[in-house]
N, C-alpha and C positions, 0 to 999 in steps of 0.2 A: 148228492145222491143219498139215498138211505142204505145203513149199513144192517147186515142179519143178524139181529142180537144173538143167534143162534153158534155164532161162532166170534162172540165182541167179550173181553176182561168189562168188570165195572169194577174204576180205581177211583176214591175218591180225589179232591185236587183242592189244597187248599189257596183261598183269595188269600191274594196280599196287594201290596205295595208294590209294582210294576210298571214305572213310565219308560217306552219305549216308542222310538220313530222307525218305523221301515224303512228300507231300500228303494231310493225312486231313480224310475229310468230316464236318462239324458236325452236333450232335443237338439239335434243341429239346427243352426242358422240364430240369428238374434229372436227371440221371440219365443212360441208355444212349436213344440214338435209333432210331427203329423207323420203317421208313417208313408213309405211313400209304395202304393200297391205295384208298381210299374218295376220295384229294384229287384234286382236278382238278390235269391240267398242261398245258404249252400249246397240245399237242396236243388236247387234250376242251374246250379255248375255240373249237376252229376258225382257229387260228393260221394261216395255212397255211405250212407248211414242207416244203421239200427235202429227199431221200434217204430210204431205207430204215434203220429203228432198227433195233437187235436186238432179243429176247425182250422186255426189261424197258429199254429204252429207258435203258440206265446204265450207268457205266465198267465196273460189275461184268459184263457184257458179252464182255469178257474173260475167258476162261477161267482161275483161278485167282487173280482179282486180288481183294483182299480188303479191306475196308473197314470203320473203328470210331469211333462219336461221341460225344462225353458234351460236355452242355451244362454250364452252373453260373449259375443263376438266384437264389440265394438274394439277400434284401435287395434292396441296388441294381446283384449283379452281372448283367450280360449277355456272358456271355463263353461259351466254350467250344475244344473242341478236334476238330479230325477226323485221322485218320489212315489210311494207304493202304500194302498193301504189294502191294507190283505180283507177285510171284509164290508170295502165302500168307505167311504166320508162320513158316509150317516153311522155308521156300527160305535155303538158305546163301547162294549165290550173288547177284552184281549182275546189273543190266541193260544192255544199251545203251541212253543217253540224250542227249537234247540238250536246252540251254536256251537261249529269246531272250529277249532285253530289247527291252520296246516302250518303259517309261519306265521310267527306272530309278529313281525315288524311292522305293524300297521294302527291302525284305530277305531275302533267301532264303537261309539262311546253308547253307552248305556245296555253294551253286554252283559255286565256283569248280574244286573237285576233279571235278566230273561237267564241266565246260568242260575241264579239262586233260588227264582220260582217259578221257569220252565212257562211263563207266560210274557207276551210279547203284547205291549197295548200300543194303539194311536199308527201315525203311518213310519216308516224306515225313509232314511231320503240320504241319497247317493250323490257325492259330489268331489270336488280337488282335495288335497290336504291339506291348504291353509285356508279353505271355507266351512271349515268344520263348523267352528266357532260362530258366524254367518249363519250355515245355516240351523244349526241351534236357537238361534236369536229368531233369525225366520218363522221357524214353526212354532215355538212359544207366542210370534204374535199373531201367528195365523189361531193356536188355541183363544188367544185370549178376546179374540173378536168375534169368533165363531164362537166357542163353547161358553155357555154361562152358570152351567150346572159347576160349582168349585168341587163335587168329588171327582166328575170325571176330567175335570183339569187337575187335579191332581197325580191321576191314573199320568198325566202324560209330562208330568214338572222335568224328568230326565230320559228325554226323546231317543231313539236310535238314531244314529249318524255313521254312515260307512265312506270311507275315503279312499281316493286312488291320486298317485301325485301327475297333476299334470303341467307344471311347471318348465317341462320343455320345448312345449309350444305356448304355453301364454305365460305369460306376464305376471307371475301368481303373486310376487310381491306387493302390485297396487293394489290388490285386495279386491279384483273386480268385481266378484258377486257380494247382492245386499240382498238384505231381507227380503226387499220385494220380491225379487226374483223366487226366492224361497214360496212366499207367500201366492202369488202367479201360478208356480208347478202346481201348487195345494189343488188350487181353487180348479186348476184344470183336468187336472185327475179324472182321468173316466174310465170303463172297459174298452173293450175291440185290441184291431192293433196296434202294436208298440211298435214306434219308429227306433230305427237300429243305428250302428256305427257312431259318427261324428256330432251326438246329440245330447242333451242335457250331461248330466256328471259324465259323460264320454268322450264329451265335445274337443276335450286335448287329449285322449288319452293314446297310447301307443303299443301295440302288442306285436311279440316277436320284431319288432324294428320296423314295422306296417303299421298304417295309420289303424284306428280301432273304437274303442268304445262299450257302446251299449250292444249288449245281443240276447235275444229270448227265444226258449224254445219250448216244446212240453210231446208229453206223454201218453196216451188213453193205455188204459190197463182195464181187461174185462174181469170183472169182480169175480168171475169164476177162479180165474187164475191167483188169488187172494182165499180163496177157500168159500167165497159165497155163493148164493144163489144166483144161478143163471140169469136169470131176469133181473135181477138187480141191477144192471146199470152196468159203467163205467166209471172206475176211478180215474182222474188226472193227476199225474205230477206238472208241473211249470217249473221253468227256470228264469230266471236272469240274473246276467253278469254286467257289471263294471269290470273292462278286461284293460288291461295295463302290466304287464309283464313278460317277460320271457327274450332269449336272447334268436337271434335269427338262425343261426346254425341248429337250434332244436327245434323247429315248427317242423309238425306233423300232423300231414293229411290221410287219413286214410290208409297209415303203416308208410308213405312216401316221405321219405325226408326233404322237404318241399323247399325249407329253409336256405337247405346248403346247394339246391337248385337253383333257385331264385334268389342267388346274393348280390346282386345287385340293387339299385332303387334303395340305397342306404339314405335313412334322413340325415337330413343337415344342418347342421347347428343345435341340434333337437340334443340338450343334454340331462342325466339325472339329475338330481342333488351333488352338489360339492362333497366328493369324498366316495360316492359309490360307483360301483363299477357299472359300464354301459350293459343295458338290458336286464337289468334287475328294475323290479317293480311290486306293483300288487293286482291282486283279483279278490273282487268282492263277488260271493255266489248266492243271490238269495234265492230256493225253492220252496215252492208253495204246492201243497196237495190239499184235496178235497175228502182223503182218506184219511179217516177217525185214526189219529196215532200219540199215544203216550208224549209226553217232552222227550222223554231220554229215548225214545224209538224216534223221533225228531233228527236231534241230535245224532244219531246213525243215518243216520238219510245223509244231514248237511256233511258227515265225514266224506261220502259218496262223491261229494264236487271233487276230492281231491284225484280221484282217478279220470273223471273228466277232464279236468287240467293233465294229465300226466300224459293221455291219450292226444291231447294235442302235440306233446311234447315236451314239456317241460316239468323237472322235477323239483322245484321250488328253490329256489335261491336265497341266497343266507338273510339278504336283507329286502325280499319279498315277502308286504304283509296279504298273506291269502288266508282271510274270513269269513268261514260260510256260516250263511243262517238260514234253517227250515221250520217252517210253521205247518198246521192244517187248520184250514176252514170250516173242520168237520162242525165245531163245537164253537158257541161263544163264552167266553170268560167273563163274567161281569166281576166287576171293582168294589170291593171294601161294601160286601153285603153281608157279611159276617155270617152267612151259611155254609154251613157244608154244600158239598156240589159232587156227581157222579161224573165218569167221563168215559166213553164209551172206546174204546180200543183195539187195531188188531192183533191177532194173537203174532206173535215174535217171530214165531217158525214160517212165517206165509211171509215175510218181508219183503225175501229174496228181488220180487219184479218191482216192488217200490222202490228198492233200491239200485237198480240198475237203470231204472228210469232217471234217476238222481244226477248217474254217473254218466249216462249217454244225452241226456238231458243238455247235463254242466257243457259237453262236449260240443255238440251241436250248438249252442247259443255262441260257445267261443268264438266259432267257424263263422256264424252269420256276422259277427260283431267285425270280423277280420274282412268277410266280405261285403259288406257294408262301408268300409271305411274309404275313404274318397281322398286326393292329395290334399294337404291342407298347408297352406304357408300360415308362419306367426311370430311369435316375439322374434324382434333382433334377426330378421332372415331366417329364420329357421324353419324346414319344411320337411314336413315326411308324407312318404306316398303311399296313394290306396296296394294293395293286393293286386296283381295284374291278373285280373278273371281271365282272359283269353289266354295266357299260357301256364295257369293252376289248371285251366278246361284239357288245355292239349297235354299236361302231360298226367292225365286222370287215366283221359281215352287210350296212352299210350301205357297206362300200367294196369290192366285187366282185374279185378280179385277174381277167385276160383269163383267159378259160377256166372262169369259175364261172359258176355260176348266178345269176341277177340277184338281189338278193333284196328279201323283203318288209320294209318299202315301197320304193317305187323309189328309185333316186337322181336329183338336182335336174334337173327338165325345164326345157327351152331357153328363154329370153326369146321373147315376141310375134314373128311375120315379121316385122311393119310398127318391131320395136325393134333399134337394131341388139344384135348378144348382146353380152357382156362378155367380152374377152378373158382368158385363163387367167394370168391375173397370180397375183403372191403372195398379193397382198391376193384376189382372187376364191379363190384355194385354200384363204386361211382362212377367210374368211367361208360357202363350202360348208362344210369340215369340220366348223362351230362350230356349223351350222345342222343339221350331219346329227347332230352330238351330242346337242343340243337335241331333236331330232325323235325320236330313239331315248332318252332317259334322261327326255325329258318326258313328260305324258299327250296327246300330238295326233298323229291319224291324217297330220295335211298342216301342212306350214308354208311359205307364204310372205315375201319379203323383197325389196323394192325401196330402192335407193339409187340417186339422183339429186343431181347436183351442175351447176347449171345446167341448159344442155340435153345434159350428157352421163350417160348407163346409166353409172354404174359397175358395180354387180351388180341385176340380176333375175332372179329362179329360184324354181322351189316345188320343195320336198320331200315325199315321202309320198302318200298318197292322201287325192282328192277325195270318193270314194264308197269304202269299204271293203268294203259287199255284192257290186259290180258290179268290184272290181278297176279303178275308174278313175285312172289317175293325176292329180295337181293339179297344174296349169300355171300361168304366169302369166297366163292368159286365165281362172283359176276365179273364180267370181263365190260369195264369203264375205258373210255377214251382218258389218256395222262395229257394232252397236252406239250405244255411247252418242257413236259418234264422228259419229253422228248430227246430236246436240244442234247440234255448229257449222252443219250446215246449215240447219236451224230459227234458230237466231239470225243467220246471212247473211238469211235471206229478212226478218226483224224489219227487222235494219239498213237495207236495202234500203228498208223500207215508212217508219221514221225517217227515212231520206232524202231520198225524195219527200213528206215533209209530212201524210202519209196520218194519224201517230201520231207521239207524241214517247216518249222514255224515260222520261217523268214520268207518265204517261198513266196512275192507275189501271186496274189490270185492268177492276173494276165497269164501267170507263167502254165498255170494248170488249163486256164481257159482260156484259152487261145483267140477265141471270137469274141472274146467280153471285150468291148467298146467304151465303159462307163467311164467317170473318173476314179471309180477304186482300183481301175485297173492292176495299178502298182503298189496297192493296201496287203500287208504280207495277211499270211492265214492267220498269228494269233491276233490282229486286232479284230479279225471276224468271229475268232471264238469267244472274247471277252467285248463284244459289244462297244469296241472304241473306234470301229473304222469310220463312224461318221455317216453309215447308208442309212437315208431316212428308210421307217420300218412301213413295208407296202399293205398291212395290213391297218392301216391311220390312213391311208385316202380315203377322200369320198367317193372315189370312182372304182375305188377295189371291188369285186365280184365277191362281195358274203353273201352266206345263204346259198351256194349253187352247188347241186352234185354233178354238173358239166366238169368232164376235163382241159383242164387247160394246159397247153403244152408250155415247157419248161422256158420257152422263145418268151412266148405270151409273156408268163409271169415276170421273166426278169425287164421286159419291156416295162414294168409299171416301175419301176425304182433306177436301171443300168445307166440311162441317160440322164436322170437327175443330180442336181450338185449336191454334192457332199456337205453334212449338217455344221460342221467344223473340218478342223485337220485333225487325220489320222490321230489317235494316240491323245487327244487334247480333253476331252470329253468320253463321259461313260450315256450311250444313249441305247435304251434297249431297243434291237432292231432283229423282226422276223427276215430281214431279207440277209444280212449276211449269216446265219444257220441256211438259209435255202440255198445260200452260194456252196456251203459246206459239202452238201448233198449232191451238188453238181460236181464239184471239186472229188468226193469219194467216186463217185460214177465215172469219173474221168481217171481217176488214178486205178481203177481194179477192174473196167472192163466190164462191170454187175451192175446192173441198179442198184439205188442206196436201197430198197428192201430188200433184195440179195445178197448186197455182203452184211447187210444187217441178221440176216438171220443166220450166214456161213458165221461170222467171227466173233460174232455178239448173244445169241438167243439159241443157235444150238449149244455151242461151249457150254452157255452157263445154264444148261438145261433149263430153259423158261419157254415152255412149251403152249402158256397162254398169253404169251406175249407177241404182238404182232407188229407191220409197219401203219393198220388202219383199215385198209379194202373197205368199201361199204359193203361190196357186192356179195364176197362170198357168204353163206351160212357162218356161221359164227355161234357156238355152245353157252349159253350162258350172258349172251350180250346184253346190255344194259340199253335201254333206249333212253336218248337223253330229251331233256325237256327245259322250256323257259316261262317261267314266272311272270303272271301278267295277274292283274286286277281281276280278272274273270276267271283265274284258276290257272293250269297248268296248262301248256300248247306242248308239241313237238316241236323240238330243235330242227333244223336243219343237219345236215349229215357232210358234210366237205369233201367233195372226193378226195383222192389220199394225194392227188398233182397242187391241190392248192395250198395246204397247211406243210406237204411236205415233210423234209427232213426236221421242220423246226419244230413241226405241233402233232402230225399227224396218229402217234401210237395208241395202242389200247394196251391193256394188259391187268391183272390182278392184284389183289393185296399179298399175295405168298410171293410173285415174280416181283415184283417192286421189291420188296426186301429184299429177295433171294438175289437180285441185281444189285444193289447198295452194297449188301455184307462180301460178295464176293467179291466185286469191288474194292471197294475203298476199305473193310477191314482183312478180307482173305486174300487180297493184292493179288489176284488169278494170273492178271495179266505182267506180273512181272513191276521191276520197280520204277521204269524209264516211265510207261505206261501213267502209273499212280503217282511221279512224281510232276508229268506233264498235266493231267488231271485238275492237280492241286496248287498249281503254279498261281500267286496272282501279282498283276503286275501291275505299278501304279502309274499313274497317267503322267504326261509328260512337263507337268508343271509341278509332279512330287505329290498329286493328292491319293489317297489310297483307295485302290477297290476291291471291294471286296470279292466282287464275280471274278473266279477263278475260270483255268483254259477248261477245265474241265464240266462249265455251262452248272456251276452249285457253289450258293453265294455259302462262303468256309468266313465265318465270324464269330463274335462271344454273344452266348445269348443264354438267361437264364444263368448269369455267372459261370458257363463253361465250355467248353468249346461246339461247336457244333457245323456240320455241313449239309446243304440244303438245297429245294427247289420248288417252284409251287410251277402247276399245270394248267391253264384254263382252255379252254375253245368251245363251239357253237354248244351248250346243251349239259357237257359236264367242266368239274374243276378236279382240282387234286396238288397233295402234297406231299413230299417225303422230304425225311430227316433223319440225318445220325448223326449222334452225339460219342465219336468216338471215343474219350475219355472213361464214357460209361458204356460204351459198347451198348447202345442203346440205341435204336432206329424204329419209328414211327412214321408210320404211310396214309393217309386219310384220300381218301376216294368219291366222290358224287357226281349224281348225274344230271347237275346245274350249271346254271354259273357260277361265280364267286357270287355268294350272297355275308348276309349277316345272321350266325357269323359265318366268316370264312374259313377256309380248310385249316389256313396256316396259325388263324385264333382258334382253330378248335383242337390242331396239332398243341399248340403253347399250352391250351388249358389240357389238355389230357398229359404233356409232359409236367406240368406243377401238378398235378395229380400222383405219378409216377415218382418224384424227384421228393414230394412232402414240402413243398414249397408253396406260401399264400398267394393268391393271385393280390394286383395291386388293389390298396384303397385310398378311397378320400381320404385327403388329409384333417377335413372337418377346418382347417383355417379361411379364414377372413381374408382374403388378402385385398390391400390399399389400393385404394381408387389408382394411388400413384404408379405402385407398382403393376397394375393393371395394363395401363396405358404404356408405360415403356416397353411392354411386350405387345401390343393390338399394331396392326399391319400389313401391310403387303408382301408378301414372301415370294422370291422368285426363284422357279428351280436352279442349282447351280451344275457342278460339274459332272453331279451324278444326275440320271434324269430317266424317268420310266414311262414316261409319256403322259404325268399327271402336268396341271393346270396351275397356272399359281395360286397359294395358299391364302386367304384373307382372314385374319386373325382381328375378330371385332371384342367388343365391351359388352356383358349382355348378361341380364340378370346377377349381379356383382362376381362375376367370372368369366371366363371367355368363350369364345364359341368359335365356330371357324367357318370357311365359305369357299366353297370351292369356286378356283377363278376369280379370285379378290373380295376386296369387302365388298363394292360395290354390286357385285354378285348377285341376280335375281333367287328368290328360291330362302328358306329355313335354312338358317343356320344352324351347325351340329355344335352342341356342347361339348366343353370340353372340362375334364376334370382334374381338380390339381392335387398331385400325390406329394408332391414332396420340391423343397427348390422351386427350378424354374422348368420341373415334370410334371406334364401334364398327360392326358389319355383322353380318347374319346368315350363321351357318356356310354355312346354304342357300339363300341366296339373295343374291349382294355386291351386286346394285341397291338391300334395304332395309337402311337405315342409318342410325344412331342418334346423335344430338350429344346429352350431356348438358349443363346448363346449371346452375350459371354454369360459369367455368373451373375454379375448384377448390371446395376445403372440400363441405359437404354440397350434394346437387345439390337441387334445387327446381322444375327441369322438364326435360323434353326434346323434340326436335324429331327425327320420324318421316321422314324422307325414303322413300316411298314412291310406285309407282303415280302416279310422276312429281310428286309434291305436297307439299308443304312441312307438316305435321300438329304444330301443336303440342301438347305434353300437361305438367299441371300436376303435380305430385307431390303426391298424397292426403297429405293431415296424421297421425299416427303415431297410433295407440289412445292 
């Protein structure tokens, strides 16, 4: 554009001696890079970003600025090269340029001549850190076959070279890039768009612990806004980066700490340099404008990248080389003509939007380069993965800025009046964020989460909606089905009737039920409260009635299991069974004269004033009830609804996140009911061959978890799940509520990760180790469940991608196998899921069994013997 000399400095600028190369942008794949119009960039995530782009949103932006990338992926390289010529191929002359250093641990070789004469000749070309050299060679013979004029080969004897190390995913030792390649990006150089992420000098590069690369953005700035004349035109800024740095706990989207959401998908084998710490790197930023500006008003622009980088998140790290370089187009420099020369400028005080263009520029190219970047395997196994777009999307939509629209589902409604709310601590900002992740990347309309430590709220809040047809949103006042978190109220009321003398724990069932025909006949009460009587569970047939709100009389139901043979002998075996909790409830019915939701609510829920806690009814009205819902391919359905005869005394209750607690703490910490009560509760008793269980009489598996102690229950049925927890040691107890199923994650992974939240505890990581084919193998097999048993399948434990994976129902198992990741020993976790996790056993040589840590329970399984 034309600048109004009416408001332009004339400085002169003296020619010198100035060879420098530009910055070129990187191509994925073997070959010439082509950007690809069909990829999403940060902008089509719903990023929200500042300023106006140009055309194609890219340095080429700039009118005549020209851009070339060739990757080199063969074998185990990942390398490549991009190059940039700020005013065409054809342009004899330099630019005016500036460069700043935010951290100098890096190499831009032939800064030093653009710092001493503020002009920048020939094209910049961006590549690894040990292709510097390469491509120096490259583009001297790209000069020396192109250009024939020896002064303006001279102009270019000590080229620009900017570098970023990408050495963790390729093979930078063999030295893979040659001159050609150099010479290829040259020749290819043209305007339009620039292809992003995993391409030319990007091709290995890794930012925030995401795969990454090359990324461009740019600016229009109306010259009014500059001090000129209306009609004048528009200025551009342009950006691009070579992005390679930053650690994952500091990436930030949009003020989200996106990072320490999305910690997972850590690369593998992907390491720095010998000697520096992981996630240190560099960023090279070069921006290019079509505004007439001084070198040293230059040089203030490229400072500007630094706040672009910072706004991503990152404050530059000690051994991160971040070097920016700015030029403008306005003017051509010509070489060693030994005139004076005028240069047209704007005045200093009108900067200001040049300069933020700089800065939101830097920022935006980061974003695209992150979104851009695809999984990529490479040297030695080593692999890092793209940006996961679909849950950066959900949890954009689920964090508003002032001025958007709210979006669906809501974000986390306030604690109760009557509670005081939680203040906006750090800890409440993670545990929202973590909860709003979970709610958008899991299948549940609503999530609730109460944590309590004594009698103080630390956090209480629902996310999502309570009713999805009617747009209700879910509070901490919504009243969710608990489940099997049931069963413990049904064994308080037992306890209770043990206590006063009514029955003892010895008491054959027969003796209560008099009509019961079955063979548990003479199975006493507590092996029905800790799940060792042997009754197969009536809710595992195929013929059971799910899905129906028909009542069924209490004859009916025990007809589906009464006359069945027992799984094993009494006491021999831990097998979790809905039907002895439902004998339970016959058993209280019989002993007090009441239905079990009569003396459930005389001895149980008036006492402990839990006023929104119920035995289930579908029919009555119901304040605040949550409609539960199941996750299918085409969205959300309604669940079914269970009348309260089928689930019964085992599954059937609902109730809130304040009565769950306020039942826990008065419980098990404020011992309401006396000590016989709480010590009948917490009884647990080991099977009859000496193995231990941990399912106590009081229906809450009491185990070490998190290094300390802790007692618990998870709740599922038709539509929601649920889970509570107290960690009496720290008088600490945590309830999480939904109205799904158990999805991923689950209640009781997202209870764990809100307690290492709570506690300042790291959730587990890869160990980043290799481990040997051998050692592989002696663990890959078939796992059969042993004495503890929850109604899972055998475990098949295969070899797959040099680590293991797992198969529900054996190896042979139809169906993907689930990864599994190795922390430590012979500890492993699921890729998708870090609450289930695997100890093989023994320590070493061939394993012979393993223990399942899931769904809060200790599972152990034997190793099937070999064909």
């Amino acid at each position: 554009m034309t600048a109004s000399p009416s408001m332009i400095a004339r400085v002169p600028l003296i020619r010198g001696l100035c060879a420098c190369a530009l910055l070129s942008l990187a191509l994925a794949g073997a070959g010439f890079a082509l950007a690809d119009a069909g990829a999403p960039r940060a902008r089509d995530l719903g990023i929200p970003l500042s300023g106006t782009p140009g055309p194609l949103n890219a340095i080429t932006d700039v009118a005549g600025l020209e851009v070339g990338q060739v990757s080199v992926t063969t074998g185990e390289a990942r390398t490549g090269v991009t190059v940039l010529f700020p005013r065409g191929r054809d342009a004899e002359g330099g630019v005016p340029a500036g460069i700043a250093v935010f951290n100098g641990t890096g190499e831009m070789t032939g800064a030093m001549l653009v710092q001493e004469f503020g002009v920048l000749y020939g094209p910049v070309v961006l590549t690894g850190t040990l292709g510097v050299g390469t491509a120096r060679n490259g583009l001297l013979e790209w000069t020396r076959m192109r250009i024939d004029d020896p002064v303006l080969r001279a102009s270019r004897m000590l080229p620009l070279i900017a570098e970023t190390y990408d050495g963790g995913l390729s093979d930078a030792w063999s030295l893979p890039l040659q001159p050609s390649h150099v010479v290829d990006a040259l020749d290819s150089a043209r305007s339009g768009p620039v292809a992003e992420g995993s391409v030319g000098g990007g091709t290995g590069m890794v930012c925030y612990a995401f795969k990454c690369g090359i990324g461009t953005a740019s600016r229009r700035i109306p010259a009014a806004a500059l001090g000129q004349a209306p009609d004048a035109g528009d200025y551009t800024v342009g950006v691009l980066v070579q992005a390679n740095f930053g650690r994952r706990d500091q990436l930030t989207v949009a003020g989200l700490p996106v990072g320490q959401l999305l910690d997972d998908l850590r690369p593998r084998h992907a390491a720095t340099p010998a000697g520096l710490p992981d996630g240190d790197g560099s960023l090279i930023v070069l921006i290019a404008t079509d505004a007439p500006l001084l070198p040293a008003q230059l040089e203030r622009l490229a400072r500007r990248a630094t706040i672009g980088m910072a706004r991503t998140g990152s404050w530059g790290t000690a051994t991160s080389g971040d070097i920016f370089l700015a030029f403008s187009t306005a003017t051509e420099v010509e070489f060693a003509t030994g005139q004076a020369s005028t240069h047209l400028s704007l005045p200093n005080e009108l900067l200001d939007p040049l300069l933020e263009a700089a800065a939101l520029g830097t920022e935006e190219a980061i974003l695209n380069a992150l979104v851009a970047g695809r999984d990529m395997e490479g040297r030695g196994g080593s692999k890092v993965y793209g940006l996961p777009q679909d849950r950066l999307t959900a949890l954009l939509a689920a964090h508003p800025r002032p001025g958007q629209a709210l979006p669906a589902p809501p974000t986390a409604t306030a604690v109760a009046p009557n509670t005081p709310a939680h203040s906006a601590t750090p800890l409440t900002r993670e545990i929202d964020a973590f909860l709003q992740v979970a709610l958008d990347t899991g299948p549940y309309p609503a999530l609730a989460v109460s944590v309590h430590r004594g009698g103080e709220v630390l956090y209480e809040a629902a996310h999502g909606w309570a009713d999805l047809e009617h747009r209700v949103p879910a509070t901490p006042q919504t009243v969710f089905r608990i489940g099997s978190i049931t069963k413990s109220f049904t064994s308080l009321l037992i306890a209770q009737l043990v206590a006063e003398g009514v029955l003892t724990l010895d008491t054959p069932v027969g003796d209560i039920l008099t009509d019961y025909r079955g063979p548990a006949r003479e199975v006493p009460i507590r092996r029905l409260m800790n799940h060792t009587a042997g009754l197969l569970n009536y809710t595992e047939l195929e013929d059971f009635p799910h899905a129906t709100r028909a009542v069924i009389p209490a004859d009916e139901m025990r007809a589906f299991f009464e006359t069945a043979e027992l799984l094993h002998t009494p006491g021999e075996r831990f097998h979790y069974s809905n039907s002895g909790t439902f004998l339970l409830g016959l058993v209280i019915e019989a002993v007090t004269g009441q239905t079990w939701g009569e003396a459930l609510r005389t001895r149980v829920l008036d006492p402990l004033d839990l006023a929104h806690t119920d035995h289930g009814d579908w029919q009555p009205v119901v304040a605040h009830r949550a409609r539960g819902y199941t996750p299918t391919a085409e969205g959300f359905v309604n669940a079914p609804w269970l009348d309260v005869s089928v689930p019964f005394s085992a599954g059937s209750m609902t109730s809130t996140l304040a009565d769950v607690q306020r039942y826990l703490r008065r419980v098990h910490v404020d011992n309401v009911f006396g000590d016989e009560v709480r010590d009948i509760l917490h009884t647990r008793e080991p099977l009859t061959g000496g193995e231990p269980v941990d399912y106590a009489l009081g229906a809450v598996v009491i185990r070490e978890r998190l290094d300390r102690r802790m007692l618990g229950h998870p709740g599922a049925i038709d539509g929601f799940s649920a889970y509570m927890t107290l960690y009496p040691d720290d008088d600490l107890s945590i309830v999480v509520l939904a109205n799904a199923p158990f999805g991923l994650p689950d209640p009781v992974a997202i209870e764990q990760r809100v307690a290492r939240l709570v506690f300042g505890l790291p959730r587990p990581q890869a160990s980043g180790e290799t481990l040997a084919p051998e050692t592989l193998a002696s663990l890959a097999g078939d796992y059969l469940p042993g004495a503890i048993r929850m109604g899972l399948p055998p475990l098949g434990v295969i070899v797959q991608d040099d680590g293991l994976a797992l198969r529900f129902g054996g190896m042979a198992a139809p169906g993907d196998a689930l990864p599994l990741v190795h922390v430590e020993g012979r500890r492993f976790i699921a890729a998708h899921d870090e609450s289930m996790e695997f100890r093989f056993e023994p320590g070493d040589g061939e394993a012979t069994g393993l223990v399942l840590d899931w769904f809060g329970a200790l599972l152990p399984y034997e190793r099937a013997a070999a064909d």
